[in-house]
N, C-alpha and C positions, 0 to 999 in steps of 0.2 A: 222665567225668573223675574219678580218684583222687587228684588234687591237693589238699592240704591247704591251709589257708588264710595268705594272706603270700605265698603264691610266683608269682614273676614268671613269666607268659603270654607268648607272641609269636604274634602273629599274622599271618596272610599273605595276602595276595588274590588270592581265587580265579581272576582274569580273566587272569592272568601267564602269558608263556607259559613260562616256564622252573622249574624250580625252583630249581637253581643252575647258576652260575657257578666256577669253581674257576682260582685265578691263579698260578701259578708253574714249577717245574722237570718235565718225564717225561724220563727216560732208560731209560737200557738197560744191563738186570742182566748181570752172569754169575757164575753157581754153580758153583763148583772141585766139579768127580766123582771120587769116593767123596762120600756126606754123611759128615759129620766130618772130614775134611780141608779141611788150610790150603793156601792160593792157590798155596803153595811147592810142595806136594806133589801138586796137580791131574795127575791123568790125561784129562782131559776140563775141559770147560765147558759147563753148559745154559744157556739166555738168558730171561730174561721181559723184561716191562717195569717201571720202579719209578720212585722221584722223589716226593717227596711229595703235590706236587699232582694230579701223577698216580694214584696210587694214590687218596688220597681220591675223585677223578673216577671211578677206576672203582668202585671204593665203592660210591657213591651211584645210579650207572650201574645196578650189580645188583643195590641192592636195589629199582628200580624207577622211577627218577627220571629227569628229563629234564634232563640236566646236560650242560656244555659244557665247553672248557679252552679257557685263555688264557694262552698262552705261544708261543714259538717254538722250533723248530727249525730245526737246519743242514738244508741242500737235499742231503741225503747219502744212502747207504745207512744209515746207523743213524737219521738222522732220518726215514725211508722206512718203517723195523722199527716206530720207538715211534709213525708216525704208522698203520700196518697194527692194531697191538693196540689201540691208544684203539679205533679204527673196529670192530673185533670185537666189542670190549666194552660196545658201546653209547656209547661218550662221542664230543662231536658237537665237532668241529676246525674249525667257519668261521672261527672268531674265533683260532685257531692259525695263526701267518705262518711264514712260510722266511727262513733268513739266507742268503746267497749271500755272504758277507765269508770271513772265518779261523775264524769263531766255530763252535763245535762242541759238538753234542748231548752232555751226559754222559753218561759211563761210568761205573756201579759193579761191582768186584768182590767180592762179598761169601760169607762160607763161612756153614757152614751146621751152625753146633754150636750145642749148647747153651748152654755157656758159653765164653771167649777166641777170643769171635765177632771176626775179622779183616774191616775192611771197608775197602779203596781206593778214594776214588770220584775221576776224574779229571773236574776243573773248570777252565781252563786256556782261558781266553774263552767262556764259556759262551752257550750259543744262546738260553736262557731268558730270559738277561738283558738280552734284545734286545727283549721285552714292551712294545707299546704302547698306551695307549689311543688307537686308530684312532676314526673315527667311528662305525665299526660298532660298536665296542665301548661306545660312548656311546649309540650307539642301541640297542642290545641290555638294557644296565642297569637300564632304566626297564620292562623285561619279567623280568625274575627276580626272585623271590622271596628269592634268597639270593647272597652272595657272599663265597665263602671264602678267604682271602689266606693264603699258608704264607712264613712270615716270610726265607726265600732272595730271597724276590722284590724283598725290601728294601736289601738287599746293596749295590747300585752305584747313584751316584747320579741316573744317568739311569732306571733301571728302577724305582728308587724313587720318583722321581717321577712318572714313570707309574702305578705300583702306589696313590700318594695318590689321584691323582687319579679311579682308579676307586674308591677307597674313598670319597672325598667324593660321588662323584656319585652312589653308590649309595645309601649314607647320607640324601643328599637326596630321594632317588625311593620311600622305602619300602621298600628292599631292603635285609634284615636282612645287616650284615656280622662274620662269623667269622675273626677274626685268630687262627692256629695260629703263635704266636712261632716253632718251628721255630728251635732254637738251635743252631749248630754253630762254635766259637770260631773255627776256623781261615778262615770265612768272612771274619768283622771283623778291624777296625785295634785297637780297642781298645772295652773295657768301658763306658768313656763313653759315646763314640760311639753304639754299640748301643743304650742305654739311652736317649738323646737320639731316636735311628729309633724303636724300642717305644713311648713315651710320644706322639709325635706321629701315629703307625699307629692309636695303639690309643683314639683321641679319636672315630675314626669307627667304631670297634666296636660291637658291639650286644653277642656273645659275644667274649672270651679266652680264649683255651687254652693251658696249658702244663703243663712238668713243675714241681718245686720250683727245678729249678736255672736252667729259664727265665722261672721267675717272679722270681728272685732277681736276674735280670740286669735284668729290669724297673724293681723295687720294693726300696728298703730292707727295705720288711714287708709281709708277703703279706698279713699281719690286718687291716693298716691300709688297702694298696689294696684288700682284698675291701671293708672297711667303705666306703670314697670310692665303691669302685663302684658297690656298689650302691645306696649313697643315689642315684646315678646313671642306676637305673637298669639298666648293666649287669650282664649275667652271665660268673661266673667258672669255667674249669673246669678243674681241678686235678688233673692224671693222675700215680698213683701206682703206675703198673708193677704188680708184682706184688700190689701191695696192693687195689689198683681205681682207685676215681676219688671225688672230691667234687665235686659241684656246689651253687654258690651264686646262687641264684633269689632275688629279693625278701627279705623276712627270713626265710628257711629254709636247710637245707643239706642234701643229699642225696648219702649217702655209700653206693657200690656196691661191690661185688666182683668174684670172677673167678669164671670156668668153670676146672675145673681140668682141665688135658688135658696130655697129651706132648709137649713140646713139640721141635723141631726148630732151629730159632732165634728171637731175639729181637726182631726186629725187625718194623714193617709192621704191629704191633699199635696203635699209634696212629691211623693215617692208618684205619686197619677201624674203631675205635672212634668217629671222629669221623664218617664218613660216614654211620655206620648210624646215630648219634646224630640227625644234623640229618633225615635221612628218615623215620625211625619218628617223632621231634617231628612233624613235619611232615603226617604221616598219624593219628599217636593226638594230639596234643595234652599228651602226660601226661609227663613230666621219669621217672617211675620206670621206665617202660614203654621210653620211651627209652633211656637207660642200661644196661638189662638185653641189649637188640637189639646194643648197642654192645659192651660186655662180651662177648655172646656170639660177635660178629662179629670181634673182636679174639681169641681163644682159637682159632677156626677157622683164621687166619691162620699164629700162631706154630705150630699144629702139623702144617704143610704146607710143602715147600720152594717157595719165591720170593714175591713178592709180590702184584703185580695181580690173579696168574693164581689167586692162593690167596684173592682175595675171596671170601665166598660169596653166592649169588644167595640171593633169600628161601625157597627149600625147604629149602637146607640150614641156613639162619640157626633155621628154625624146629624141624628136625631136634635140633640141638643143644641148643636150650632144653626140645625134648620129653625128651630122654633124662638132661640132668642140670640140676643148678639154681646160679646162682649163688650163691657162699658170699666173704660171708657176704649173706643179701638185703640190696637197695635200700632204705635206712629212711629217715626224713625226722629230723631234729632243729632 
């Protein structure tokens, strides 16, 4: 252990069979052909799968974990595609149900530049949001180690109240939960609102995650809820795109970097960086060691077109870190 002293440990037991859980949206990409063109200008389309929850599941999938999804899909061919690539990818779909209503698996279309990255994603009765805590899924909680919630799952008030209720019961079983706010305005009624769903979600948190602008929909003041939280207890972590990330452990703060690489687009570097985060936690123990895995899991991603499929497994995760180093390093203050 390189952990300095002050900073908040989580611990997990060994006897679980899971290690996580992961609750919310997979759909299904497409990528306008040529890279660098807009969706207007497509000659072609290639398809992965993507979705936040998704993505983080297969994350966690390749870097070696025994992870599940908990959402639903339409009984369709495209719900048929995202449920083919979960199952390739190692992410395990018991606890994933079928809708049989109007509801339908999302589509994104997303290009693939550098910068005035164009993204569609059609959500229009969504299948995800048809999530329930079944019994299985009640009985499944009390065996995972972790459970990660991507803040879409919060959206409707049925799903959300499913989405509490696995957050409560996990909370109560020992099973460390990971609320990624996942903000996207056109989702919510209003600002309020949102803040009212965050605040109540994030009471069964163990970890928070966001950007500054989802932290901001949260919190009046990020200083002030990092200070509540962690007298709490809680950890905070604070993704800052091209800059890295802070995390807030006990009374410390660990502020990392990036890998620098080429990138292709922008996107799918979160849902890499949080995955690889809680798995390397998970296996080292060590918050710097973590972060580093995540950073470099996140840089692999953006400089690869699509998302799941641009996870990387741990040869390549360790590939990257052999050949260049995070800038600027992971320091403790």
């Amino acid at each position: 252990m390189s952990e300095q002293s002050g900073v908040t440990n989580l611990s997990f037991e060994a006897d679980r069979v899971w290690d996580a859980f992961v609750v919310g949206r997979a759909g299904l990409d497409l990528y306008p052909e040529p890279d660098g063109c807009q969706i207007k200008d497509a000659l072609s389309f290639s398809s992965d799968m993507g979705g936040s929850a998704g993505n983080i599941a297969v994350a966690m999938a390749k870097a070696g974990a025994k992870v599940g999804l908990i959402s639903a899909l339409s009984k369709d061919g495209v719900g048929d595609f995202v449920k083919a690539r979960l199952i390739s990818e190692g992410v395990d779909i018991s606890l994933t149900s079928d809708t049989l209503g109007n509801e339908r698996t999302s589509l994104a279309l997303a290009e693939v530049r550098k910068t005035d990255c164009g993204v569609v994603i059609y959500r229009n009765d969504p299948a995800d949001l048809k999530v329930t805590c079944s019994d299985a899924v009640k009985g499944a909680l009390p065996q995972s180690r972790n459970l990660v919630i991507t803040g879409t799952s919060l959206i409707d008030i049925d799903s959300r109240a499913q989405t509490l209720e696995m957050m409560r019961l996990a909370s109560a079983s020992g099973c460390h939960v990971w609320l990624d706010l996942d903000y996207r305005s056109w989702n919510w009624p209003s600002l309020e609102i949102t803040r009212q769903v965050y605040l109540e979600a994030a009471q069964y948190a163990t970890v928070v995650i966001g950007n500054e602008e989802e932290f901001a929909v949260l919190c009046d003041s990020l200083d002030s809820y990092i200070d509540d939280g962690l007298a709490r207890q809680k950890i905070v972590v604070l993704k800052r795109g091209m800059d890295g990330a802070s995390l807030y452990v006990g009374n410390a703060r660990l502020d990392c970097g990036v890998y620098a690489v080429e990138t292709v687009k922008p996107y799918g570097a979160g849902d890499a960086f949080l995955g690889n985060l809680i798995v390397n936690y998970m296996s080292h123990g060590d918050w710097r060691q973590a972060a580093d895995a995540g950073s470099a899991a996140a840089a692999i991603v953006v400089s690869k077109r699509g998302c799941a499929s641009a996870m990387p497994n741990s040869d390549q995760l360790k590939s990257m870190q052999r050949s260049q180093i995070m800038t600027p390093a992971a320091h403790w203050s």
